[in-house]
N, C-alpha and C positions, 0 to 999 in steps of 0.2 A: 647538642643533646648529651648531657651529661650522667642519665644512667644507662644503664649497659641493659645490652638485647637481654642477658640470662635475665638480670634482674625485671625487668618488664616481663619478659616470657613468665618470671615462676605464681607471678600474680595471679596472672589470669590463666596458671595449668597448674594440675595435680599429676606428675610424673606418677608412672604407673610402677607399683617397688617387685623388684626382682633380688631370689635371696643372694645376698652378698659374699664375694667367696674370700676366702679367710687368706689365698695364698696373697705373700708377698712379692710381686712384680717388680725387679730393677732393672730385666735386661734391655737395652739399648733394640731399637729398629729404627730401620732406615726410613725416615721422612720423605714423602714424592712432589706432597703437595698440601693444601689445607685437609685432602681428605684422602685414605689411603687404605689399601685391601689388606684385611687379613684375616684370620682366619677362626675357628671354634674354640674353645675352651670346652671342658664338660662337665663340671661340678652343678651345671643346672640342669646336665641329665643326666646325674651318678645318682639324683636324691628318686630318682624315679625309675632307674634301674638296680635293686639293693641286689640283686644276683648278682651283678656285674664280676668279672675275676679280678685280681687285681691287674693284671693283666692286662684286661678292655680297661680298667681306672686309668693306667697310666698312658694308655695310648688317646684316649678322649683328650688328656690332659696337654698332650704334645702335638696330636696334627688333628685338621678339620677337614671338614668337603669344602669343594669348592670348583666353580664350573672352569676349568683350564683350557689351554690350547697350547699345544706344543709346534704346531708351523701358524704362519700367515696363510690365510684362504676363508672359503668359504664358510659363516657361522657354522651354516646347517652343517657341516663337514669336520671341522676341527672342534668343534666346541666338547670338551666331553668332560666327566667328571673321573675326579682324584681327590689325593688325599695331599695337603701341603702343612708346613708347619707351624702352628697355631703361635701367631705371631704375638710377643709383651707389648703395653704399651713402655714408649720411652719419655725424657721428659716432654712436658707439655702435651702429652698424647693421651688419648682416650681409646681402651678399645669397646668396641662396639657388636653385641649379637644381632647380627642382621635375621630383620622380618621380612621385609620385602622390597626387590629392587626393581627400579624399570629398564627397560632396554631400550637403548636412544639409538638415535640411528651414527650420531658418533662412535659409539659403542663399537657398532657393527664394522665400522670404517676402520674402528683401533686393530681389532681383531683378522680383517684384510692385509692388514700392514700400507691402509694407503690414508695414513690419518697424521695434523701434524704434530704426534708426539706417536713415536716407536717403542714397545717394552720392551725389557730384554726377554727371552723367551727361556723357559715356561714360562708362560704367563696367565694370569687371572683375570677375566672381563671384567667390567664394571666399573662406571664412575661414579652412580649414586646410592643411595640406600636409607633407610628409617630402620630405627633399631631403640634397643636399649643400652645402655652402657653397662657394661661389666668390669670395666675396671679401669683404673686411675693411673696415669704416669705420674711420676716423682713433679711438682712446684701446679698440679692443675687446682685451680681455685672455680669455685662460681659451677660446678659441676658435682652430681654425686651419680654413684652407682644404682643403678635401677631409672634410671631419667630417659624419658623417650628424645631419642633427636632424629633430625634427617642430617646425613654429609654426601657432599659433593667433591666432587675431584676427577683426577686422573686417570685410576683406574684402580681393578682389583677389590669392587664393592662385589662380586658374584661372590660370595662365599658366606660358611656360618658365619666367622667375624671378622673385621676389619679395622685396623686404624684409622684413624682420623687426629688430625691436630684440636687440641681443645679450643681455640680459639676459631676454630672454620665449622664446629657444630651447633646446629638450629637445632633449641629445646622446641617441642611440638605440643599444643596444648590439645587438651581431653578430646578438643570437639571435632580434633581434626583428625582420622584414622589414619592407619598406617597406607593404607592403597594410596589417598593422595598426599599423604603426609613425605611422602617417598618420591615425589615427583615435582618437591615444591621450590626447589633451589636450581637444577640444572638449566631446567628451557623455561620454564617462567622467570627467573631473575633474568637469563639472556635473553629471554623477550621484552624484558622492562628495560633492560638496559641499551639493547636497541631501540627501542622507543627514543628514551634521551638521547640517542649516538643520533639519529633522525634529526634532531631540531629545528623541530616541527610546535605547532601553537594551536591551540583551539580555534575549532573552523578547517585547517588546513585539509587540502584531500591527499590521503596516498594509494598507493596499491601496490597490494604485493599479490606472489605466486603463493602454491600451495595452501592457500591457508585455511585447509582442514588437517593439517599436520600439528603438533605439537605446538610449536614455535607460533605459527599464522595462527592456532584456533587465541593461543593466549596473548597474543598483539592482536587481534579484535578485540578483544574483548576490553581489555588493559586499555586500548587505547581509546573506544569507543567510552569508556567511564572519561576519560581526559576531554570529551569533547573533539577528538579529533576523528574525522573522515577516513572510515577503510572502504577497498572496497578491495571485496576479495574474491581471490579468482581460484579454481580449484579441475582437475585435469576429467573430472567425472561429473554426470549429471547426478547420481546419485549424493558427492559431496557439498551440493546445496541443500537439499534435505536434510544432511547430517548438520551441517552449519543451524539451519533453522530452527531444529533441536535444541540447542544449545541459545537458542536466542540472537543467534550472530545472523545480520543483514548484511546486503550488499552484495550477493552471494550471487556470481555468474561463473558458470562451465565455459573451461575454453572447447569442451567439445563440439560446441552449438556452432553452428556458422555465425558471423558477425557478431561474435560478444565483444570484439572490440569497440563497436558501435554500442554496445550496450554500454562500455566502460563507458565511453564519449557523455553519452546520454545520461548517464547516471552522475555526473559529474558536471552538468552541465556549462557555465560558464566558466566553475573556478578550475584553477590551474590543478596539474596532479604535479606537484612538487617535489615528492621523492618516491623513487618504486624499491618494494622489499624482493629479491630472487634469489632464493638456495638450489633454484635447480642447473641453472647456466645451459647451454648451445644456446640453441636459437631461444627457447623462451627467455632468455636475456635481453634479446635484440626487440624480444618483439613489448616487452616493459617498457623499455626505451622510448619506443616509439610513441608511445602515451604519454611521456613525459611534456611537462610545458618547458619553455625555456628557461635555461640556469635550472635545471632540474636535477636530481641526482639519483642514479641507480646504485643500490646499498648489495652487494654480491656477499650472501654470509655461507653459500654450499657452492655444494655442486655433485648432485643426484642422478644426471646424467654419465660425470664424469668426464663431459666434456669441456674443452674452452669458450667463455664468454663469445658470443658473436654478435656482434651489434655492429650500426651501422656507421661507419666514419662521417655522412651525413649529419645524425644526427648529435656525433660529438662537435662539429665543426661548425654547423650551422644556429645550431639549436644551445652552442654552447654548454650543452650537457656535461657530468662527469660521473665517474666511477670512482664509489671506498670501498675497500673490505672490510668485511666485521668479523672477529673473531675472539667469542665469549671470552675464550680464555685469557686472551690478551687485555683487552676492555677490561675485566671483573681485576686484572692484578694493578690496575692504574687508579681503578675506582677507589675515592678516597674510604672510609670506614665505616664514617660517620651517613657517607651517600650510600651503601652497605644496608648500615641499620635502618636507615629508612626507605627502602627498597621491599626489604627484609618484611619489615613492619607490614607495608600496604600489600606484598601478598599475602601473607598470614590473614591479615584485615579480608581481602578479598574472598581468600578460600573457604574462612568460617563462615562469609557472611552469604555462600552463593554466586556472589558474581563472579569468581572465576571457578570453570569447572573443569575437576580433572578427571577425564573418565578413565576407566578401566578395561580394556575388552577380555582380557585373562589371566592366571596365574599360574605358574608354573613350577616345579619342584626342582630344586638345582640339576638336579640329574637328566631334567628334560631340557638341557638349558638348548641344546643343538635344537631341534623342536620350538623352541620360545622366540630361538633366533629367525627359524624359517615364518611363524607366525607372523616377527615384526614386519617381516621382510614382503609380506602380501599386503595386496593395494584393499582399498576399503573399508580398514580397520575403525571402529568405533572410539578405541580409546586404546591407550596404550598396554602393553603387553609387559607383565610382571612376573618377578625369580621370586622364590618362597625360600626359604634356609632349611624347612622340613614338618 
């Protein structure tokens, strides 16, 4: 594929213009990752404040809000708001006015300190976000000022603006808002990309846990356009209903007595080839046991926080095995090219309906403790979202 994502992106979108600010940006910030937090500028609220002193001018101009955490622990507990300093982009960087971000349950885990990448603390939540750009690092091509994108990353997307490397931001086209537009690279790309990491073929059956979560609702969906067999398993009677919603089958509560026998049943003669589980203890072992021979359980969490329990039975017998998956690792080995075309079919997806990204709320940075305990409740409809203001 020889032209490049922006160039295809600007075809088929009209970036929404935001007025452009006149300062000259050279100073250097530190790179984390493709995509990276930082913080407000305020020349887009100096034109709408003429009272302002100069005073509130120069302070808009040096630091921003942004949801912080100064210990490891609970969201609901540390999360709080501050003012930090409103980061330039450097070369190859873009900064970005964050619109709206979502709160992933990585997120949550970063902010515990029991996740596998540690910040230095203070620190800023967030790995993803949709925004506009405001402003250019020194040698960035293929990008202007006022262009809607989404970035993913490491962290530090909670705040008014953020960095991003230019080369890891997805321009967004008109038709796609910013609620899901914001939600479209972290666990949908690492749901496609466990899809592949599966290697699995039209016809094939799998099952995973949870999958009324993020991750499961968009490997049903992803995968069920491939032709390929989910059958998904979810800890509530009510998360069949929600699945059905959404159009997603296959949909059986582990609360029911013998949904095992239902997997059995619903699967009838063919093999269940690989099983998906982010939650690990025993719902690991009891995947497992579903599994056909040479089968493989794929562990990408673990929700409990505890360790995998399955049965040395069924690794011995049954020849079974265990991979880990871990987006972050997966997405730095994925070639650029397998990127843009990943890229492509969720954007494809999201415009067209078949994948849905719901929303169940929005939150103002300042509630971000609040947004946190929201994610953090079972039931949820759709994910839960940080606003800049």
């Amino acid at each position: 594929m020889r032209v490049g994502l922006h160039a295809v992106l600007r075809r088929c979108s009209r970036a929404s213009s935001l007025r452009a600010h006149a300062n000259n940006f050279t100073q250097q910030f530190r790179s984390l990752h493709p995509f990276l937090a930082a913080l407000p500028i305020a020349s887009r609220h100096l034109s709408q404040r003429s009272g302002a002193s100069q005073q509130e001018r120069a302070r808009q101009e040096t630091s921003m809000r942004a949801a912080i955490h100064t210990q490891f622990g609970d969201p609901a507990k540390v999360l709080e708001l501050g003012e930090r300093p409103t980061p330039q982009p450097g070369k190859g960087q873009v900064r970005v006015a964050m619109r709206r971000a979502p709160i992933h349950n990585h997120d949550l885990w970063t902010v515990r300190g029991n996740y596998g990448y540690k910040p230095e603390l203070p620190a800023i939540g967030g790995s993803e976000a949709a925004g506009v750009i405001d402003a250019l690092g020194e040698g960035v091509e293929g990008l202007q000022v006022g262009q809607r994108v989404v970035a993913a990353g490491v962290h530090e997307a909670w705040a008014e603006y953020f960095l991003a490397d230019a080369s890891g931001v997805v321009p967004l086209p008109d038709g796609l808002d910013d609620e899901r537009g914001c939600q479209l690279i972290a666990m949908p790309l690492s749901a496609l990309m466990l899809i592949e990491f599966l290697q699995v073929k039209q016809g094939d059956w799998i099952v995973q846990n949870t999958a009324n979560g993020a991750v499961g609702k968009t490997v049903a969906m992803l995968a069920a356009a491939r032709g390929i067999n989910v059958i998904n398993l979810v800890r509530r009677d009510a998360g069949v209903d929600e699945l059905k919603a959404l159009g997603i089958g296959n949909a059986i509560s582990t609360a029911q007595a013998g949904w095992q026998d239902k997997v059995r049943a619903l699967a009838g003669d063919a093999p269940i080839v690989r099983a998906i589980d982010p939650v690990a203890g025993n719902a690991a072992g009891e995947l497992m046991a579903l599994l056909a021979e040479g089968g493989e359980l794929i562990s990408f969490g673990s929700m409990t926080g505890e360790p995998l329990q399955i049965s040395s039975g069924d690794v011995i017998f049954k020849q079974a095995t265990v991979r880990g998956f871990w987006g972050s690792k997966v997405m730095q080995a994925t070639k650029a090219e397998d990127k843009r075309r990943m890229i492509g079919e969720l954007l494809t997806a999201a415009l067209d309906g078949s994948l849905a990204l719901p929303v169940e709320a929005v939150f103002d940075l300042h509630d971000a403790a609040k947004a946190a305990a929201a994610s953090d409740k079972p039931g949820r409809s759709g994910k839960i979202l940080l606003r800049a203001g």
